[in-house]
Phi, psi and omega in degrees: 000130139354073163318358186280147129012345180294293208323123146336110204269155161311153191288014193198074172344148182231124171323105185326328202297309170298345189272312200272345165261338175275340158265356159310293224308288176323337189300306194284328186259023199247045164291156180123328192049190197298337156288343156280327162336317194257321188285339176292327190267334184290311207284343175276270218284002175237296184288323189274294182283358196032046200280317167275155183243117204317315168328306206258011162265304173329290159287011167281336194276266225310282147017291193262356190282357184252012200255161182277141292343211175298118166274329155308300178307326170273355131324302178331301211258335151286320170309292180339295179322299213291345174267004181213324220046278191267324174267019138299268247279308196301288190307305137336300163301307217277317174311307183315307205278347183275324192310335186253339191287305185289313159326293196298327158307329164314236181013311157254015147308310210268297158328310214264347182308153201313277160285090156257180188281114163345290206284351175284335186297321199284320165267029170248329168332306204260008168273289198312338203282322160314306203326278192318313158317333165299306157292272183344313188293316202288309171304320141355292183281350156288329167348290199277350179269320166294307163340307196285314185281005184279335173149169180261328194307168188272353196280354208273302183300316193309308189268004158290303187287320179298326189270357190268315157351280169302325175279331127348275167307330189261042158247302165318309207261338157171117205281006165277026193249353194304329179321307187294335187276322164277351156240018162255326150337276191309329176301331187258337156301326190238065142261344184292317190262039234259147181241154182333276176351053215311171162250196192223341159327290175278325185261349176275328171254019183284325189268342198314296204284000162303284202279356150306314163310310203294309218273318167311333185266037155228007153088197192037242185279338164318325195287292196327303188294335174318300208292309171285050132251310163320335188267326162265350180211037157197053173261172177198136190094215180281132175304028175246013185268331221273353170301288187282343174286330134244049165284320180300315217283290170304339170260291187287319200275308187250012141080006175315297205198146165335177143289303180282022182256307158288345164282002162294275191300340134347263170323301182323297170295348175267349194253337186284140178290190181084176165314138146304329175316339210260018167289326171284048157266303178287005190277296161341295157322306165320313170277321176210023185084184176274013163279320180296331179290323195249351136340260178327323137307310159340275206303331156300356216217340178290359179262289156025271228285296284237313192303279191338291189304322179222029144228039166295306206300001185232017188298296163343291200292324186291318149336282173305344207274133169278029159236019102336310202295304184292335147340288190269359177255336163285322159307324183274356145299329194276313166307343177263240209023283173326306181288308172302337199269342183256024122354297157302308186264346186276337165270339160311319161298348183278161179233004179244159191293318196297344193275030179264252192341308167323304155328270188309317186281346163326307173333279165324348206240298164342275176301324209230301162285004150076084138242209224261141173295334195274334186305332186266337174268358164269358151287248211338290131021244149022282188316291159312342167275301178329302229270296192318316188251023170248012184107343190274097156019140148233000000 
């Protein structure tokens, strides 16, 4: 079935009422990041109430994995459509993003407060001591499907590695540049795969983040929208790139949080139901309180709502255009590149000798026994609260 304006509506309306308590429900219950997401929404909206038809979920996946930001969450917020259409996708979106958007803000009340209680300091210490293992797992796992989809050829490989390369270096050595580095990858795949026809891919995002830069480097609330936006409309891959894509910005340029403080928001987005995206939450907080925090969720989650409402009916053509497609297959090696490369300064941030073994057995748990992140920063977590309230420097 058809995701286009074609497409078959379900037999029945479904009651806003019913759209906002079952995507709260989801919300609360979304540990996991986007494979429980998709798997939560496939067993309601397909198996169980069969409001959708596997076809045409399925192709909502393919859809939003090509669109820039949380692509669950805009899954999330394209089921809702289809079933209510623009006050579905609003009322949907929103129920799915508050339940962990209010956690995390608690949460980060509680870390980022003046004076906190040792064992919060000790756990948060022995979560952040994770992170950098984490950003490895997650580029990892993106690895084989960005490999695969650039092409067999050797020059196809050649230019996968220069772009997971570049995005690498400027996500260690300086992230303010990753954006212009993750859409000029893409401007050359598809100058490569280049067609009569130009595309909008390179020259419609070539000048944005540029000239959005100009308006952050004059700080304050300009910085703030800068940095969630960037986080909501121009992330590309896995919701775990948005680490390098403001790690620079939130630490270095305005000084919002720590180093160690962001391997804090970090975990905090990892443990939390819900999106990752909702780490630039904790950055807001940092920066302006909690007005700032849902600044910043606004700005971030607001492109989304934007992708859906008034482009669902067109997800095909966006599917089919082969410079969308040749876009994101250049972009997506500099993300994992990226994700991997900010690695580096997020293990640099740690300051205690003890969060080195923590790290390394996360590694071990991560890397080599493949099991799950959140299992592994609440044992850190844990480890570090122990530790806090046994005496040991936090």
């Amino acid at each position: 079935m058809s995701t286009g304006e074609g497409a078959a509506r379900p037999p029945a309306r479904v009651p806003l009422a019913t759209v906002a308590r079952e995507w709260t429900r989801l919300g609360c219950i979304g540990f996991g990041g986007p494979p429980a997401h998709i798997s939560l929404l496939r067993r309601l909206c397909v198996d169980d109430r069969g409001w959708m038809e596997a076809k045409e979920f399925e192709d909502g996946i393919a859809a939003a994995n090509l669109l820039p930001g949380p692509a669950s969450t805009q899954l999330a917020i394209f089921c809702a459509w289809r079933l209510r259409g623009t006050a579905g996708a609003m009322v949907g979106g929103i129920c799915f993003i508050a339940p962990g958007l209010a956690l995390i803000i608690a949460l980060s009340a509680l870390f980022l407060a003046r004076h906190p209680a040792g064992w919060v300091l000790g756990a948060a210490a022995g979560a952040g001591a994770a992170v950098p293992a984490v950003a490895l797992g997650a580029a990892r796992g993106l690895v084989p499907g960005s490999w695969g989809r650039i092409g067999a050829g050797r020059a196809e490989k050649v230019r996968w590695l220069a772009y997971a390369g570049a995005g690498a270096a400027v996500a260690a050595v300086e992230g303010t540049y990753l954006v212009a580095v993750l859409v000029a990858c893409g401007a050359v795949e598809v100058w490569v795969r280049r067609r009569p026809r130009p595309g909008p891919a390179s020259g419609a995002l070539s000048g944005a983040p540029l000239a959005a830069a100009h308006l952050a480097a004059a700080g304050g609330l300009g910085a703030l929208v800068w940095v969630a936006f960037k986080v909501g409309a121009l992330s590309y891959g896995g919701g775990f790139v948005i680490v390098p894509l403001i790690q620079h910005d939130a630490v270095d340029a305005y000084h919002w949080l720590t180093g160690a403080q962001f391997l804090n928001a970090v975990a905090l987005g990892q443990v939390t139901p819900g999106p990752v995206v909702q780490t630039v939450a904790v950055v807001g907080y940092a920066a302006r309180g909690v007005p700032g925090a849902l600044l910043a969720a606004a700005v971030a989650f607001a492109p989304s709502f934007c992708f859906v409402v008034f482009g669902g009916a067109h997800f095909d053509r966006v599917r089919a255009d082969v410079r969308v497609a040749a876009f994101l297959t250049g972009a997506g090696p500099a993300v994992v590149g990226a994700i991997a490369g900010s690695s580096i300064p997020l293990g640099l941030a740690i300051g205690h000798l003890w969060q080195v073994p923590v790290l390394a057995a996360a590694a071990l748990w991560l890397l080599v026994a493949r099991r799950g992140v959140v299992t592994a920063l609440v044992a850190a977590g844990a480890v570090g609260a122990v530790l806090a309230v046994a005496g040991v420097g936090v």
